[in-house]
C-alpha positions as CSV (number, residue, x, y, z in Angstrom):
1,X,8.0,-1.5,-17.1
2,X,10.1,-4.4,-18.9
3,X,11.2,-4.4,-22.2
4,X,9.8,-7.6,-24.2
5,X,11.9,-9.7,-27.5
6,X,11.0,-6.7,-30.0
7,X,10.7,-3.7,-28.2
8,X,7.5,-3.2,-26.7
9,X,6.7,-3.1,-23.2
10,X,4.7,-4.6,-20.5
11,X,3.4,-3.4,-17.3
12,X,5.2,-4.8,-14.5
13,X,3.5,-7.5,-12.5
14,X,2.2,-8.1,-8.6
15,X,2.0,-11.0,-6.4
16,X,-1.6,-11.6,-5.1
17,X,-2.6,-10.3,-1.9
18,X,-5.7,-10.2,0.3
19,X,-5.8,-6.7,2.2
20,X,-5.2,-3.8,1.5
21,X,-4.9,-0.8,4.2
22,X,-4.9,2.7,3.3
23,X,-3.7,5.2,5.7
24,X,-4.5,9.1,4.9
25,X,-1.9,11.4,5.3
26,X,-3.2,14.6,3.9
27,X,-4.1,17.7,6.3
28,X,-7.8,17.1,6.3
29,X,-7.3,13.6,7.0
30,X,-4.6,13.3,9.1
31,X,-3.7,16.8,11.2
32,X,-1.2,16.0,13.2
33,X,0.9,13.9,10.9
34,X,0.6,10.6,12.6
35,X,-0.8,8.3,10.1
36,X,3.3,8.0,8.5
37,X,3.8,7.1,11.4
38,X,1.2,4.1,12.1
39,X,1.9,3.1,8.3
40,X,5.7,2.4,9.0
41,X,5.0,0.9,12.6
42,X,2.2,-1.8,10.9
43,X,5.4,-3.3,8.4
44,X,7.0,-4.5,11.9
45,X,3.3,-5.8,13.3
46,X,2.9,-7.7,10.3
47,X,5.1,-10.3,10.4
48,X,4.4,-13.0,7.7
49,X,1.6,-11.3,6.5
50,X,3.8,-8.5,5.1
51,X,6.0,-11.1,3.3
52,X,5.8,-10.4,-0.8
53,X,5.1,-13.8,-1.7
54,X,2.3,-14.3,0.7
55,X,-0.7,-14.8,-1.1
56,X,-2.6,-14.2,2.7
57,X,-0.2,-10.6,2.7
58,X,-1.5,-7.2,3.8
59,X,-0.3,-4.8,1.2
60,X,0.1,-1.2,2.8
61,X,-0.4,2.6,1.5
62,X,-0.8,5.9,1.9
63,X,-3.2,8.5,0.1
64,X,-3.8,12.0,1.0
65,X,-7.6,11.5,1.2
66,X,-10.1,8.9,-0.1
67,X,-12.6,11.2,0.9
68,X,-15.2,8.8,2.8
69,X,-14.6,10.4,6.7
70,X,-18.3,11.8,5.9
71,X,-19.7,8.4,5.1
C-alpha cells in the first residue's frame, strides 16, 4: 500500500495480464511435493510471456487447494 498527499492510502496496483496458472501445493493436492517445483521451472519456460509489462503475460501461483480435483 502507498501513502497518498494527505495521509490515506491506496491499494497497490497490477499490470494486466491474460493467464493465470495455479499450481496446488497442499498434501491432498500435491503429495509428493512437486508442484514447487513445476511452478519455479514454468518462470524459465516462459520467456516473454513472464515479462511484467506484458499485457499477453502468464502470471503464476501457488494455493494449497482450490478444491476442484473432484470436478
Amino acid at each position: 500500500m502507498t501513502n497518498q498527499p494527505g495521509g490515506t492510502e491506496t491499494a497497490p496496483n497490477q499490470t494486466p495480464y491474460a493467464r493465470h496458472i495455479f499450481f496446488c501445493v497442499g498434501s491432498y493436492c500435491d503429495p509428493r511435493g512437486e508442484a514447487q517445483t513445476l511452478y519455479r521451472r514454468l518462470a524459465g519456460k516462459l520467456g516473454e510471456l513472464a515479462d511484467y509489462y506484458n499485457p499477453e503475460r502468464v502470471k503464476r501461483g501457488t494455493t494449497s487447494c482450490l478444491g476442484v480435483c473432484s470436478g
